[in-house]
C-alpha positions in Angstrom: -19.4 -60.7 -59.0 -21.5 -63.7 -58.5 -24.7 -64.3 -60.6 -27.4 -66.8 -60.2 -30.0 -67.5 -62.8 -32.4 -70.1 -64.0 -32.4 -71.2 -67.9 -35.9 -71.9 -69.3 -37.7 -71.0 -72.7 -40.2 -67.7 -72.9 -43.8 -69.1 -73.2 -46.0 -66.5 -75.5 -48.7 -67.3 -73.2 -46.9 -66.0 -69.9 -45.8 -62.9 -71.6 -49.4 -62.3 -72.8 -50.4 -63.0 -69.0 -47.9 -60.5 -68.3 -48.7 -57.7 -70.4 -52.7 -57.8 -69.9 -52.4 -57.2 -65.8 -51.0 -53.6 -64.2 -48.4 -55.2 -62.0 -47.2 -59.1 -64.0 -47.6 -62.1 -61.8 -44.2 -63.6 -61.2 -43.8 -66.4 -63.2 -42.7 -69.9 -62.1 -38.8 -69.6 -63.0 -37.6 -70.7 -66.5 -40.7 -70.7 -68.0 -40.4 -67.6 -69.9 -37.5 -65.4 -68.8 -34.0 -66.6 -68.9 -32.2 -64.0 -68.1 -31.0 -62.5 -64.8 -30.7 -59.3 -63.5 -27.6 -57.0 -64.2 -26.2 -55.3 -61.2 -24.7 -51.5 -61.7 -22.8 -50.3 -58.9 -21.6 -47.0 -59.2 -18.7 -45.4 -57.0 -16.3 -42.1 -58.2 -12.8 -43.6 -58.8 -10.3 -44.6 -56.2 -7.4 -42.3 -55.5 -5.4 -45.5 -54.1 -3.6 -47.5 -56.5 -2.3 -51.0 -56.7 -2.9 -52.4 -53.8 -5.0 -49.3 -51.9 -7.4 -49.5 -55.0 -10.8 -49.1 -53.4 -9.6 -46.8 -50.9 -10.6 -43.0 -50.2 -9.8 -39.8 -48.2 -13.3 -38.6 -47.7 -16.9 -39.8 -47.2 -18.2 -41.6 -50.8 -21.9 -42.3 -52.1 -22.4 -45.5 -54.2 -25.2 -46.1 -56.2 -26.8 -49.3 -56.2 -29.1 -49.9 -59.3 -29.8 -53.3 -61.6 -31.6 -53.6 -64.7 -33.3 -56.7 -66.4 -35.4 -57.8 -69.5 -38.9 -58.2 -67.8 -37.9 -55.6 -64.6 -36.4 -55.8 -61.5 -38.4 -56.2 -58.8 -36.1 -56.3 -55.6 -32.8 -54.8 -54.6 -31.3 -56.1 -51.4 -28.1 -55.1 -49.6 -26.0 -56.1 -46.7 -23.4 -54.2 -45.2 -20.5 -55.3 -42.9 -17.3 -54.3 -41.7 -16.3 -50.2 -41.0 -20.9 -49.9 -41.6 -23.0 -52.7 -39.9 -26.8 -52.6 -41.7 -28.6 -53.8 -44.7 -32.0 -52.8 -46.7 -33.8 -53.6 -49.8 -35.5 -51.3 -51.9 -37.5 -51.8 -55.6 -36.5 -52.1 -58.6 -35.5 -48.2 -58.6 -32.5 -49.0 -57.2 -30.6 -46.4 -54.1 -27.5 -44.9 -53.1 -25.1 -45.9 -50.1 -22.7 -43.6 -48.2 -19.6 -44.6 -46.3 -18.7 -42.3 -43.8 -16.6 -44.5 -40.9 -13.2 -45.5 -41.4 -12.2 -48.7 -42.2 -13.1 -51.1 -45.1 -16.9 -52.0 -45.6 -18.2 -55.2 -47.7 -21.2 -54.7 -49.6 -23.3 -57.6 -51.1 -26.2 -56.8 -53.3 -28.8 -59.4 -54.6 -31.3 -58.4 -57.2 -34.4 -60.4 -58.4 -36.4 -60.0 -61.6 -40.3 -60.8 -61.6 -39.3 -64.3 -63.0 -37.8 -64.8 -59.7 -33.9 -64.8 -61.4 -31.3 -63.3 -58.5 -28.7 -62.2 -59.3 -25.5 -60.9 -57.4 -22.3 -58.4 -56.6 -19.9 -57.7 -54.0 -17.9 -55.0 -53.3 -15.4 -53.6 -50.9 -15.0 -49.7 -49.9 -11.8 -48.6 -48.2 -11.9 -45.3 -45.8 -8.8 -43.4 -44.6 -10.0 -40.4 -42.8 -7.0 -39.9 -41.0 -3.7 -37.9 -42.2 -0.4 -39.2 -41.7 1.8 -38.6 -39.2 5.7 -37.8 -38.5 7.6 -38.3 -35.3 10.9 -36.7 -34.6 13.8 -38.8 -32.4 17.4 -39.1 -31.9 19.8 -37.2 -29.9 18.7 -33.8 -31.7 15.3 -32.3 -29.7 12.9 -30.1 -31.2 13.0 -26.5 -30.4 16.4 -26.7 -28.2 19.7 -25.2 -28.6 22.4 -27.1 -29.7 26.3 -26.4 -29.3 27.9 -25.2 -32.5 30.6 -28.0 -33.8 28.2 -30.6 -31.8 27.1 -33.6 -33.8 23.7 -34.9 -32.8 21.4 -36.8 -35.1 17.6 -36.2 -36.4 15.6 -40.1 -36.4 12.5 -38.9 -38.4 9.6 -41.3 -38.7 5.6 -41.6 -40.9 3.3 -43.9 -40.3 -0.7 -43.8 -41.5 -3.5 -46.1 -40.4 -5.2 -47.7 -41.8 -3.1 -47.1 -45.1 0.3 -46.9 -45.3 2.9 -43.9 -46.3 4.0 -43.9 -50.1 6.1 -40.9 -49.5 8.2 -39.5 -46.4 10.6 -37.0 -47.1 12.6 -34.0 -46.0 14.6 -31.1 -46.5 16.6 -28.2 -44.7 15.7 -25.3 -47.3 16.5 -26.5 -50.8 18.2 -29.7 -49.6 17.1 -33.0 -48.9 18.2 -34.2 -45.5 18.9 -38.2 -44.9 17.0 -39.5 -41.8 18.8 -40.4 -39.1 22.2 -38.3 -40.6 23.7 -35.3 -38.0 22.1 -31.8 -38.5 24.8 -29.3 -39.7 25.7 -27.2 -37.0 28.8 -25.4 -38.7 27.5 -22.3 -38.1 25.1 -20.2 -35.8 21.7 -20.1 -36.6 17.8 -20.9 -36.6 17.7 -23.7 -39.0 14.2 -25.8 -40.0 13.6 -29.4 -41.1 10.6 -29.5 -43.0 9.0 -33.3 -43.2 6.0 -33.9 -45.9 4.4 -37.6 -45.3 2.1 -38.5 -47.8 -0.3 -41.9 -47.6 -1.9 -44.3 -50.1 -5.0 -42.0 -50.5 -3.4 -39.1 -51.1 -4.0 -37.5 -48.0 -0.8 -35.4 -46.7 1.0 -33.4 -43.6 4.0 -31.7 -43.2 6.2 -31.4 -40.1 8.8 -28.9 -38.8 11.7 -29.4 -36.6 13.5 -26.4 -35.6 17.0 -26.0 -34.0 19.4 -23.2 -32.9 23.3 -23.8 -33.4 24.4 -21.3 -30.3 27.9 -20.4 -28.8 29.8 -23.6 -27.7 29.8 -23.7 -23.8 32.8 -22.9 -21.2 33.6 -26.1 -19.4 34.2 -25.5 -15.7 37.6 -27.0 -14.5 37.0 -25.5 -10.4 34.4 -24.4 -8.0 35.5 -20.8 -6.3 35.5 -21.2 -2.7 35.2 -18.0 0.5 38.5 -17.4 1.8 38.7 -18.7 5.5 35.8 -21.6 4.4 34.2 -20.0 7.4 30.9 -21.3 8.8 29.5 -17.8 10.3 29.8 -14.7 10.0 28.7 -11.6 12.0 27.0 -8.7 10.5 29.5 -6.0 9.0 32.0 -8.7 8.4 33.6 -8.9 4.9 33.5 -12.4 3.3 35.5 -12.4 0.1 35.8 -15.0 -3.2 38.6 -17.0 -4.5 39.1 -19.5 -7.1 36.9 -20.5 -9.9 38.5 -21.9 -13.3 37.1 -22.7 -16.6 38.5 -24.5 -20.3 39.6 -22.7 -22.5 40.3 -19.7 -19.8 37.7 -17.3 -19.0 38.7 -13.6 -19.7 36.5 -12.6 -16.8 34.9 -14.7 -13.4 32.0 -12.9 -11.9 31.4 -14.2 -8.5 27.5 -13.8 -7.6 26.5 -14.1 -3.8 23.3 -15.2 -2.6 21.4 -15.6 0.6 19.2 -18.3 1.9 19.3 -19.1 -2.3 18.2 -15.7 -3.7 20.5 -13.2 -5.0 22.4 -10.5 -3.2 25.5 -9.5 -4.7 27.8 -9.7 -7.8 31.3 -8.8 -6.4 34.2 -10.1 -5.2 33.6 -9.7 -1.7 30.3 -9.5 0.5 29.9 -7.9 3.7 27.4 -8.8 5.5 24.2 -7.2 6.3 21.7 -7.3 9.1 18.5 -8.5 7.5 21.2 -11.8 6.4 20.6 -12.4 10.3 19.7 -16.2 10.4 20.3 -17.1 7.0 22.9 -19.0 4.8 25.3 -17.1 2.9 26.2 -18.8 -0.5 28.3 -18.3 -3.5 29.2 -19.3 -7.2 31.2 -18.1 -10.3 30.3 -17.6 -13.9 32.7 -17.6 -16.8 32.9 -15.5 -19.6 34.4 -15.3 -23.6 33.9 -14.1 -26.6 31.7 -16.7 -28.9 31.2 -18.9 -25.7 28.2 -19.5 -23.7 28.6 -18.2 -19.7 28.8 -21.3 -17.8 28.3 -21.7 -13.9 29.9 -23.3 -11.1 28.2 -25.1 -8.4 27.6 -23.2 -5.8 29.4 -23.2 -2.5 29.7 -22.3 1.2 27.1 -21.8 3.7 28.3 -19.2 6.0 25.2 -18.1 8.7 25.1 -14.9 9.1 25.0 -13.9 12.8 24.1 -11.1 14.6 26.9 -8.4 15.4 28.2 -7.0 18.6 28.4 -3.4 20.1 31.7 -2.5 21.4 30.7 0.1 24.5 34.1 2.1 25.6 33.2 2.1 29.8 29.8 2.4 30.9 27.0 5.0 31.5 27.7 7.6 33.7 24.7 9.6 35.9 25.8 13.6 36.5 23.6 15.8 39.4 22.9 15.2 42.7 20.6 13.1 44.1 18.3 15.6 45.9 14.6 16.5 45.5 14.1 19.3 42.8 17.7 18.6 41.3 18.1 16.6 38.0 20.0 13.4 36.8 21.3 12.7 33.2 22.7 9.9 32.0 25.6 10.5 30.0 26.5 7.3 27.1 29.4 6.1 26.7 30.7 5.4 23.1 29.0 2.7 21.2 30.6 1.3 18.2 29.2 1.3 15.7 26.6 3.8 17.0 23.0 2.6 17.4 19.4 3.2 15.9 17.9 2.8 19.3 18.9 3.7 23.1 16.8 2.9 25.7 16.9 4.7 29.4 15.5 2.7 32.3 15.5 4.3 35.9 14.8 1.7 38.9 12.7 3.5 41.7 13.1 1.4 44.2 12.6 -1.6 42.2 10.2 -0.2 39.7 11.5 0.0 36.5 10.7 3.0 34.5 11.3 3.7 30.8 12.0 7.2 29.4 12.9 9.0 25.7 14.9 11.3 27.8 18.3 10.2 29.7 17.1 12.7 32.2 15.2 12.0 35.5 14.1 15.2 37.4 13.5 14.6 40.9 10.7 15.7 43.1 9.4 14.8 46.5 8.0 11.5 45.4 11.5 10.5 44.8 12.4 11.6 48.4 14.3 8.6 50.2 13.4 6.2 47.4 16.9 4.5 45.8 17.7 5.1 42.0 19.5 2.9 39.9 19.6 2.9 35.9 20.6 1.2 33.2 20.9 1.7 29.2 20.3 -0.6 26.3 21.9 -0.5 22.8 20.1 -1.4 19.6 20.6 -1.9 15.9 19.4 -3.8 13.3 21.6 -6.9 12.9 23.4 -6.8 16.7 22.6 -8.2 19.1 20.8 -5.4 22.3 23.3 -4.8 25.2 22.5 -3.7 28.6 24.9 -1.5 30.6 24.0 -0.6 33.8 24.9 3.2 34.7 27.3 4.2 37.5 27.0 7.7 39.3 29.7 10.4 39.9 30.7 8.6 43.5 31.5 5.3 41.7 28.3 3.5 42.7 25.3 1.7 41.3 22.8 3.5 43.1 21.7 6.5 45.1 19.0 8.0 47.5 17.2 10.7 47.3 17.0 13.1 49.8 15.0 15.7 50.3 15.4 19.9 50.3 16.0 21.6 53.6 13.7 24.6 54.8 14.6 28.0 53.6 17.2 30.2 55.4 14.3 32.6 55.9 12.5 30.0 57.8 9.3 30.0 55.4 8.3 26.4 55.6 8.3 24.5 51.9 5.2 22.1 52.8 2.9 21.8 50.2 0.1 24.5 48.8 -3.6 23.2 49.8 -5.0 23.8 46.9 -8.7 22.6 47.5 -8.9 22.2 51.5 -10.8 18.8 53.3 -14.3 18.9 53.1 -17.5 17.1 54.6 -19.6 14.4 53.2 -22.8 13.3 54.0 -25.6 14.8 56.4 -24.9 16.6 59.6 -27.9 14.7 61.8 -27.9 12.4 64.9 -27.0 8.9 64.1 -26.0 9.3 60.6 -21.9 9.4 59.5 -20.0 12.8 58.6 -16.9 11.2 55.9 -13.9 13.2 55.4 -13.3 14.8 52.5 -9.1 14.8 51.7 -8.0 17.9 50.4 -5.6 18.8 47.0 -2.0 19.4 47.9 0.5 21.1 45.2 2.3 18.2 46.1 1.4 14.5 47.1 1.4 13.0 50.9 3.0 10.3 52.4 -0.3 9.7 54.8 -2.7 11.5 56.6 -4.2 12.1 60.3 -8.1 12.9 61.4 -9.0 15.4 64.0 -13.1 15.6 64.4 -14.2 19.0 66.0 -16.8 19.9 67.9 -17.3 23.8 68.2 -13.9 24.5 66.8 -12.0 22.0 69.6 -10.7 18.4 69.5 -13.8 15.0 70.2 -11.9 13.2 72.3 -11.2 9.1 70.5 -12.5 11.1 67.0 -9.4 10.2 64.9 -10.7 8.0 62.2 -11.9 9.5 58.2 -15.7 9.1 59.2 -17.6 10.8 62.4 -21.2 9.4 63.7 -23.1 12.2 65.3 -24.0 12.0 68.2 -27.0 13.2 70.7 -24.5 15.6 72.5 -23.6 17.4 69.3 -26.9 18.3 68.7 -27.1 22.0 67.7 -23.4 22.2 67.8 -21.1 22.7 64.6 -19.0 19.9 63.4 -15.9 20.2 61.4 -12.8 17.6 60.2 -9.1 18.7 60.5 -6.8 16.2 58.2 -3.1 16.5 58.7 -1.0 15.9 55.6 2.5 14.1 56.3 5.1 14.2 53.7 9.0 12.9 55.1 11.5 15.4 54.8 8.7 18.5 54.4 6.2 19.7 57.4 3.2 18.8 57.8 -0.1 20.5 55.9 -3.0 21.3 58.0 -6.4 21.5 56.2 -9.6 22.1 58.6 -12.4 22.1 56.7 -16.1 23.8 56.5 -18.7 23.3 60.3 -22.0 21.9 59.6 -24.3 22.4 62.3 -26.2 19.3 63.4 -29.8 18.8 63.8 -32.3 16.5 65.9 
């Protein structure tokens, strides 16, 4: 509190002065009031005490009033610290809030109408912000920990801008030490509750939880593939050994995996074909009553390959090689058997594909060469071509052709549409043969242009220019059809009479 003032007698005359006007004059100091102001500041009590007094947990109002014999006639007040402002008001007096954190000086100066000041200061602490509690040591929050294994709980409060007047806590009814082991005698979900309470009263509470589990198997050996190979081909059985764990497991799983994702608990594997191209892995897991599984590294990296057909000989071809006769491949056996078989005939070096291992032959085949081959496939082995053999012991045959019937009825072809003529029947313009349909197809073909039913001498070619000498005459087109090994097919076809 500081107070300043100016001693001087009350002249009757000033007072009079004073009373006889609506608002008084102020008076020259001392002349007639003596007395300062009195400052009231008024703020609800402190919750800190000792050395926090002054302090609060939530926003406060002061109220800033001052009285005086002759009246106040000015309040000022300066703010500075946590709130940075200042004001004056009249004699009336005001309030003040404090809502930021932190500690705030106020400094009020009041004057009467005798011009007397007088003066107060006063400090207001804010703590808006509740304590808080930290968890350390070798105990973590929320995570398992082996039963029988001793780890430690570091708790720690701290509060700004107070301090903490009370950090405590407790497993149930019990108070635990800081920094002491957390019991882990028997199984369970267990909580440490921590309450932290700070100079203003405000408070929070913390839990750290923690779950005693089975103790762990230690692992003493890594299992291992018997052979340690470094491939294996589809079908092939890998098998497990090994794997050891303190105190002794009662029972070792051994869990496969390939390229890293799981495939197999057992103790062996055999492989399959979609392994193909990938690594083939493998670990162990322990078991015991009241312990926790544990796992072994894992080991090996066998790559699984593709495997491999055994074929007993190789395809065989039954029938004879002769137009309107058959072939058939017969397969050989294929171990193990396979998804997919493929029959390729070569036609004199044109490869041709069928579902069917048969290959009927007609004149189109006649005099070409055959050969053949077969391919194996199933998922996970690798495809194998075997080329076919025939009944003689060779690679290949030839076709040849039927001979004419003992009745002597030729076996040409059928014309089934005979030649025709294209194109108009005048001097100068060009008569085109037309080639006819055969049951059967041709190996080439011969022109014959007619005139009146007999042979144009040099007219031997698919087209025909009239000319003036066939004027009024017919004209006609006879087309020979050659096929080897068959006689030829004559087709003569429609006369058109030609014009001027």
């Amino acid at each position: 509190m500081r107070c300043r003032a100016i001693a001087a007698a009350v002249v009757a005359t000033a007072a009079a002065a004073a009373a006889s006007t609506a608002a008084p004059a102020q008076a020259e100091p001392g002349l007639w009031d003596s007395v300062p102001p009195e400052i009231q500041l008024g703020i609800p009590a402190s919750p800190g005490q000792g050395a926090w007094a002054g302090w609060y947990k939530e926003p406060v109002t002061m109220t800033v009033n001052a009285t005086d014999n002759i009246g106040v006639g000015v309040i000022e007040w300066t703010r500075t610290g946590a709130h940075e402002d200042s004001g004056k008001v009249g004699g009336a007096g005001t309030s003040l809030t404090f809502t930021q954190q932190g500690v705030t000086n106020v400094d009020v100066v009041a004057t009467d109408f005798a011009g007397l000041e007088a003066g107060a200061e006063y400090g207001v602490g804010l703590d808006l912000t509740d304590p808080t509690i930290a968890f350390g040591g070798s105990a973590a929050n929320g995570q398992p920990i082996r039963r029988g294994e001793e780890r430690r709980l570091e708790i720690g409060c701290a509060d700004v801008p107070t301090a903490i007047i009370s950090c405590q806590a407790r497993i149930g009814q019990d108070r635990f030490g800081f920094g002491e082991p957390v019991p882990t005698a028997a199984n369970g979900t267990y909580a440490v509750h921590v309450t932290a309470f700070d100079a203003v009263g405000r408070w929070t509470e913390k839990t750290f939880t923690y779950t005693v589990v089975d103790p762990l198997l230690q692992v003493t050996g890594d299992p291992a593939i018997a052979g340690n190979p470094t491939s294996a081909t589809v079908g092939q059985t890998l098998t497990a050994t090994g794997g050891a764990f303190a105190p002794a497991a009662t029972r070792v799983d051994y869990h496969w995996q390939v390229a890293g994702q799981p495939a197999a608990v057992a103790p062996t594997y055999v492989v399959r074909a979609e392994d193909v191209g990938k690594r083939i892995s493998l670990y162990a897991s322990g078991h015991r009553a009241d312990y926790v599984v544990a796992n072994t590294r894992t080991v090996g990296s066998v790559l699984a390959t593709p495997g491999a057909f055994e074929v007993a000989g190789r395809p065989t071809v039954s029938g004879t090689a002769r137009e309107n006769e058959t072939l058939r491949i017969v397969r050989p056996a294929v171990t193990p058997a396979p998804q997919i078989i493929a029959n390729y005939w070569t036609i004199d070096g044109s490869v041709v594909e069928t579902d069917s291992p048969s290959l009927p032959l007609t004149g189109s085949h006649v005099g070409k060469t055959i050969e053949c081959h077969q391919t194996y496939a199933l998922p996970g082995y690798a495809e194998v071509r075997v080329p076919c053999v025939f009944a003689d012991g060779s690679t290949s045959v030839t076709v040849v052709g039927i001979a004419a019937p003992p009745s002597g009825t030729d076996s040409a072809w059928s014309v089934l549409v005979p030649t025709a003529l294209k194109g108009k029947a005048t001097v100068g313009k060009k008569l085109r043969a037309v080639l006819p349909q055969l049951s059967g197809p041709a190996g080439g073909y011969a022109y014959q242009w007619l005139r009146n039913g007999k042979p144009i001498a040099g007219a031997t070619g698919a087209s025909y220019k009239v000319r003036k000498g066939d004027a009024k005459r017919k004209i006609a087109v006879q087309v020979t059809a050659s096929t080897p090994h068959r006689p030829d097919v004559v087709s003569v076809s429609s006369a058109k009479k030609v014009r001027r």
